[in-house]
Biopython code that builds the backbone (N, CA, C, O; Angstrom):
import numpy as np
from Bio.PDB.StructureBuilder import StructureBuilder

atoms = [
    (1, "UNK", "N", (-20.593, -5.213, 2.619)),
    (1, "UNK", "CA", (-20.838, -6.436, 1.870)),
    (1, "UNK", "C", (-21.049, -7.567, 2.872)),
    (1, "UNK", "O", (-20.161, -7.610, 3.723)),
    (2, "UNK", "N", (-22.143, -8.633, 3.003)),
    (2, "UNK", "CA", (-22.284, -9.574, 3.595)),
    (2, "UNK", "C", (-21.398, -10.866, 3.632)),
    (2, "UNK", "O", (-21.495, -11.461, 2.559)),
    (3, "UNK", "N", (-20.896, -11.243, 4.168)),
    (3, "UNK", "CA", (-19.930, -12.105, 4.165)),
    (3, "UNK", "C", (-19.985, -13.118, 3.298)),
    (3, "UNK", "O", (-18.994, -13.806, 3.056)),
    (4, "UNK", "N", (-21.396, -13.354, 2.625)),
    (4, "UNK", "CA", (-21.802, -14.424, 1.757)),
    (4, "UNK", "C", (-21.261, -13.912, 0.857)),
    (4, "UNK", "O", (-20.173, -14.244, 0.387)),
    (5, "UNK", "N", (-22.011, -12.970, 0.479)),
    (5, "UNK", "CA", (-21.484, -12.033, -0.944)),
    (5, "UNK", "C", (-19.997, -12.204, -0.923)),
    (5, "UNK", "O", (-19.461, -13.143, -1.513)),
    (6, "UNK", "N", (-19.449, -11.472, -0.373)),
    (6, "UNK", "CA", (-18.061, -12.004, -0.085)),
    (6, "UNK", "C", (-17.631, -13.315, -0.375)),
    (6, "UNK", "O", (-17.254, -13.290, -1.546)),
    (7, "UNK", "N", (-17.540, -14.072, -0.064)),
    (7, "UNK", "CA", (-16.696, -15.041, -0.079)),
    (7, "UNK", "C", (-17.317, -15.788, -1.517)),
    (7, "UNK", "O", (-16.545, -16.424, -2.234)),
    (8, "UNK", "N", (-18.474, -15.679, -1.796)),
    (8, "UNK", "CA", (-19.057, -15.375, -3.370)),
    (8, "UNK", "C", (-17.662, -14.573, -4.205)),
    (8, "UNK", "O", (-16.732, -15.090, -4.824)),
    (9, "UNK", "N", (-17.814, -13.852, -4.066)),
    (9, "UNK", "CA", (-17.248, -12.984, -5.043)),
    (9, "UNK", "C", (-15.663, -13.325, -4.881)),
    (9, "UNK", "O", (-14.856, -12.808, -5.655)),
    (10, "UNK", "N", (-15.272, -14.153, -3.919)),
    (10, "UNK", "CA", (-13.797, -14.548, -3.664)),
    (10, "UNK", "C", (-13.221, -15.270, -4.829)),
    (10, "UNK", "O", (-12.233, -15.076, -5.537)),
    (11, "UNK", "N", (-14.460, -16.450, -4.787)),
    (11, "UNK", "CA", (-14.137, -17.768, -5.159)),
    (11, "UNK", "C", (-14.861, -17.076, -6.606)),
    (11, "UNK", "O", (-13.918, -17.160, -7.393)),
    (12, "UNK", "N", (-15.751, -16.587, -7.201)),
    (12, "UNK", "CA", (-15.444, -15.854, -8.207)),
    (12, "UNK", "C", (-14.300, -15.408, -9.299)),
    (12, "UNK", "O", (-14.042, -15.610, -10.486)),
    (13, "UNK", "N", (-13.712, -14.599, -8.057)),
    (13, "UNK", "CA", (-12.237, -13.953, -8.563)),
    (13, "UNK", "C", (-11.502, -14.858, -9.011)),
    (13, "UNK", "O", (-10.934, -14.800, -10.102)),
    (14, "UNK", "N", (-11.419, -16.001, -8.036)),
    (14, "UNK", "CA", (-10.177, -17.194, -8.233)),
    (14, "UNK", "C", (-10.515, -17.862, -9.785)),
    (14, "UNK", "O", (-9.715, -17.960, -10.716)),
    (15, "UNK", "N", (-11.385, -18.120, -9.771)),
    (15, "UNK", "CA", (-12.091, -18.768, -10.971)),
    (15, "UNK", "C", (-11.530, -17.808, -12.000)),
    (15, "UNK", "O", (-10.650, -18.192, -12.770)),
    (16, "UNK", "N", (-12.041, -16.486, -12.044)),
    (16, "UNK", "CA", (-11.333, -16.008, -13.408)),
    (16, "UNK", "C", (-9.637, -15.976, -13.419)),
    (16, "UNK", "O", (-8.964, -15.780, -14.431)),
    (17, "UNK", "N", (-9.159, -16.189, -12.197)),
    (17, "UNK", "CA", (-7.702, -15.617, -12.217)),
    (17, "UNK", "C", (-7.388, -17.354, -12.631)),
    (17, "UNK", "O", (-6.484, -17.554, -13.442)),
    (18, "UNK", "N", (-7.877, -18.138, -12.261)),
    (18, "UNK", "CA", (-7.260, -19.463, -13.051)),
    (18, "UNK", "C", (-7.534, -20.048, -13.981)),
    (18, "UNK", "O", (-6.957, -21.044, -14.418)),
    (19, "UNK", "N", (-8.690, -19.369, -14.522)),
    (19, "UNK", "CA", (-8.878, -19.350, -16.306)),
    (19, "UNK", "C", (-8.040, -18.934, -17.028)),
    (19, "UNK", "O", (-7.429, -19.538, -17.909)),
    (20, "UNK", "N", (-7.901, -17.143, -16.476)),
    (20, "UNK", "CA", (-6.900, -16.769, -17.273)),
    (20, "UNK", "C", (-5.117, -17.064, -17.148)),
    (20, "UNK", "O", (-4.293, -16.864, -18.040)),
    (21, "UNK", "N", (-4.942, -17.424, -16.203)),
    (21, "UNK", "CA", (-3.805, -18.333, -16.507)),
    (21, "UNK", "C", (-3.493, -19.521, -16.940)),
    (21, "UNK", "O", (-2.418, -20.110, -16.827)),
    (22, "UNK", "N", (-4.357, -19.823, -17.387)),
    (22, "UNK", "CA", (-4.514, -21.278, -18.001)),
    (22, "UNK", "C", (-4.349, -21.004, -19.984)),
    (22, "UNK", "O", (-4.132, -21.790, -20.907)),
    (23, "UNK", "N", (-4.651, -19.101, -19.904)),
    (23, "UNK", "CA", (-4.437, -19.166, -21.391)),
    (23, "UNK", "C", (-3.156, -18.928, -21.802)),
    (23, "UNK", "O", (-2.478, -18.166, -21.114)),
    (24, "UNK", "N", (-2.643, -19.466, -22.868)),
    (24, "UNK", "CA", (-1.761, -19.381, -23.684)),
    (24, "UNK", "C", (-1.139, -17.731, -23.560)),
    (24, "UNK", "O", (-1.885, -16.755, -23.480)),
    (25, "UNK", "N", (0.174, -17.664, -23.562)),
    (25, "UNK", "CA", (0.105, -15.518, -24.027)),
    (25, "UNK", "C", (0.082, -15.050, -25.397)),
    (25, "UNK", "O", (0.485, -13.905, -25.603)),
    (26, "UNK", "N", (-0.392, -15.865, -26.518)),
    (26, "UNK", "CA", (-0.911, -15.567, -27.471)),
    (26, "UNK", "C", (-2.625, -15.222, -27.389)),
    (26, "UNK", "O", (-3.128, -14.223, -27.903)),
    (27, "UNK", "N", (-3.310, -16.173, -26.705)),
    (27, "UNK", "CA", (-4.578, -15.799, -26.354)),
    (27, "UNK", "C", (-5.117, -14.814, -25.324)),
    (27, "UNK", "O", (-6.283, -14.458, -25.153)),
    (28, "UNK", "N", (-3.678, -14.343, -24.480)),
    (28, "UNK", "CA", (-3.758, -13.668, -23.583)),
    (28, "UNK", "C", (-3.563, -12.241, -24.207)),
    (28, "UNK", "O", (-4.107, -11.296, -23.636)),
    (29, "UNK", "N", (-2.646, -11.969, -25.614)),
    (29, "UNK", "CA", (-2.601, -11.267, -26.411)),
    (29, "UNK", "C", (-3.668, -10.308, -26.569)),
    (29, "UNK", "O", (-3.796, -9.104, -26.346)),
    (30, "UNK", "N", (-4.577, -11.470, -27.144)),
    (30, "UNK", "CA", (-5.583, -10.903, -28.061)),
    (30, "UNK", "C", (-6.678, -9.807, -27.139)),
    (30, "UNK", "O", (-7.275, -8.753, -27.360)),
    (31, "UNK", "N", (-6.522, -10.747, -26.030)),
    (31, "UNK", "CA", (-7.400, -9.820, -25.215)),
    (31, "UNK", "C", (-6.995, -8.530, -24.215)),
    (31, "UNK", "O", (-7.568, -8.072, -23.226)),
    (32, "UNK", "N", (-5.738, -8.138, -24.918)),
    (32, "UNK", "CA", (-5.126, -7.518, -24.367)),
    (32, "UNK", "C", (-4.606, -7.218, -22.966)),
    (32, "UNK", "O", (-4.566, -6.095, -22.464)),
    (33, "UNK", "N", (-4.115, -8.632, -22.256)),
    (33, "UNK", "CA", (-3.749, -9.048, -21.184)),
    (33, "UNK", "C", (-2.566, -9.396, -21.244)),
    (33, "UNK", "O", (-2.561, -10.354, -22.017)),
    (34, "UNK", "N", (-1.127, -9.123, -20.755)),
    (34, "UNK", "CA", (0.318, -9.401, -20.236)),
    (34, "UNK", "C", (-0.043, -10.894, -19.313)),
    (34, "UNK", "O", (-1.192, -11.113, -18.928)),
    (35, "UNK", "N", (0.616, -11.445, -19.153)),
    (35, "UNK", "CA", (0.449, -12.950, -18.035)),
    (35, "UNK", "C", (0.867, -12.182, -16.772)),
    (35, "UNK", "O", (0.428, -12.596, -15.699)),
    (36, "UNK", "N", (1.952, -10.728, -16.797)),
    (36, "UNK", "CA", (2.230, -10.095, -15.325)),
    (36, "UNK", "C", (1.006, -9.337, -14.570)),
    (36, "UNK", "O", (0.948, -8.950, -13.403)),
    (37, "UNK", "N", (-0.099, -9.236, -15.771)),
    (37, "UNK", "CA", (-0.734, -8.250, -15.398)),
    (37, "UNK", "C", (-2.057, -9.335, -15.259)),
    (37, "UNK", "O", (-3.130, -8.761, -15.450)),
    (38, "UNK", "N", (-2.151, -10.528, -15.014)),
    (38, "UNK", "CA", (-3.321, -10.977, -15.005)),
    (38, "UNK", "C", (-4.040, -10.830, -13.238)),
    (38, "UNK", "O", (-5.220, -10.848, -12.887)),
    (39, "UNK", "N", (-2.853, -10.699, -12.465)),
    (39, "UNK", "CA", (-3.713, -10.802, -10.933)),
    (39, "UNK", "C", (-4.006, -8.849, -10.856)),
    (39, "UNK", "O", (-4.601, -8.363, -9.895)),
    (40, "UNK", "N", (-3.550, -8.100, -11.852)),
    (40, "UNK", "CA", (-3.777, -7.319, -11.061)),
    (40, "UNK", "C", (-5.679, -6.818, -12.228)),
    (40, "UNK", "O", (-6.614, -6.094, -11.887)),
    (41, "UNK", "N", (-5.469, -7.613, -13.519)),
    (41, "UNK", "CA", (-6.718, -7.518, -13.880)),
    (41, "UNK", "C", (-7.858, -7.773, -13.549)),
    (41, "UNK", "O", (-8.864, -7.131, -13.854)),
    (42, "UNK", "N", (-7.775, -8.960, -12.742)),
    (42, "UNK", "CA", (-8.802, -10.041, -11.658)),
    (42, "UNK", "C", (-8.892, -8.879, -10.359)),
    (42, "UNK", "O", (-9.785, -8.050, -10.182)),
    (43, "UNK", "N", (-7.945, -9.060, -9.719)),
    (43, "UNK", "CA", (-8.346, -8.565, -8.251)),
    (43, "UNK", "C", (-8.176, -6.919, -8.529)),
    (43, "UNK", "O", (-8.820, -6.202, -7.763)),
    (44, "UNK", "N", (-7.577, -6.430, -9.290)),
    (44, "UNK", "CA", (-7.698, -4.742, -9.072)),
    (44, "UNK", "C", (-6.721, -3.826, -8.333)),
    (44, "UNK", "O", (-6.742, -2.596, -8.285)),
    (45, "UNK", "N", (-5.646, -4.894, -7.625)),
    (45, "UNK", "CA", (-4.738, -4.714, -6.812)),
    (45, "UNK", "C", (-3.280, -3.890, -7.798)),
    (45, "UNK", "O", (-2.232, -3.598, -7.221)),
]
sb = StructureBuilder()
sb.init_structure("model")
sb.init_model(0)
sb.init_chain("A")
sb.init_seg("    ")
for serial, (resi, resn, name, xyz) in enumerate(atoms, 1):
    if name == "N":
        sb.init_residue(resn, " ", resi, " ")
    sb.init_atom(name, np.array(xyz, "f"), 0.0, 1.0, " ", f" {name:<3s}", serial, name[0])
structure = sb.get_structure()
Protein backbone atom coordinates (compact mmCIF):
# COMPACT_ATOMS: atom_id res chain seq x y z
CA UNK A 1 0.00 0.00 0.00
CA UNK A 2 1.42 3.49 -0.84
CA UNK A 3 1.83 5.57 1.95
CA UNK A 4 -0.81 7.98 0.58
CA UNK A 5 -3.29 5.35 0.46
CA UNK A 6 -2.34 4.75 3.81
CA UNK A 7 -2.56 7.46 5.73
CA UNK A 8 -5.93 7.95 3.50
CA UNK A 9 -7.34 5.12 4.84
CA UNK A 10 -6.01 6.12 8.51
CA UNK A 11 -7.78 9.20 8.81
CA UNK A 12 -10.69 7.31 7.19
CA UNK A 13 -10.80 4.81 9.97
CA UNK A 14 -10.69 7.62 12.61
CA UNK A 15 -13.60 9.28 11.06
CA UNK A 16 -15.78 6.22 11.30
CA UNK A 17 -14.47 5.26 14.78
CA UNK A 18 -15.61 8.86 15.95
CA UNK A 19 -18.88 8.77 14.37
CA UNK A 20 -19.58 5.79 15.83
CA UNK A 21 -18.87 6.80 19.16
CA UNK A 22 -20.62 9.68 19.04
CA UNK A 23 -23.82 7.31 18.75
CA UNK A 24 -26.05 6.81 21.43
CA UNK A 25 -26.02 2.65 22.53
CA UNK A 26 -29.48 2.59 21.57
CA UNK A 27 -28.48 3.61 18.01
CA UNK A 28 -25.52 1.61 18.38
CA UNK A 29 -28.11 -1.20 19.09
CA UNK A 30 -29.80 -1.14 16.10
CA UNK A 31 -26.92 -1.61 14.09
CA UNK A 32 -25.82 -4.21 15.87
CA UNK A 33 -22.74 -2.70 17.49
CA UNK A 34 -21.72 -3.04 21.54
CA UNK A 35 -19.83 0.60 22.32
CA UNK A 36 -16.84 -2.29 23.50
CA UNK A 37 -16.84 -3.54 20.24
CA UNK A 38 -16.74 -0.35 18.22
CA UNK A 39 -12.68 -0.09 17.76
CA UNK A 40 -12.52 -3.50 17.04
CA UNK A 41 -15.42 -2.99 14.21
CA UNK A 42 -13.47 0.06 12.63
CA UNK A 43 -9.94 -1.17 12.76
CA UNK A 44 -10.42 -5.10 12.68
CA UNK A 45 -8.09 -5.49 15.56
Amino acid sequence: MKIGNAITEYFRLRKAYRELSRLDDASLKDIGVSRSQIRQAVFGR
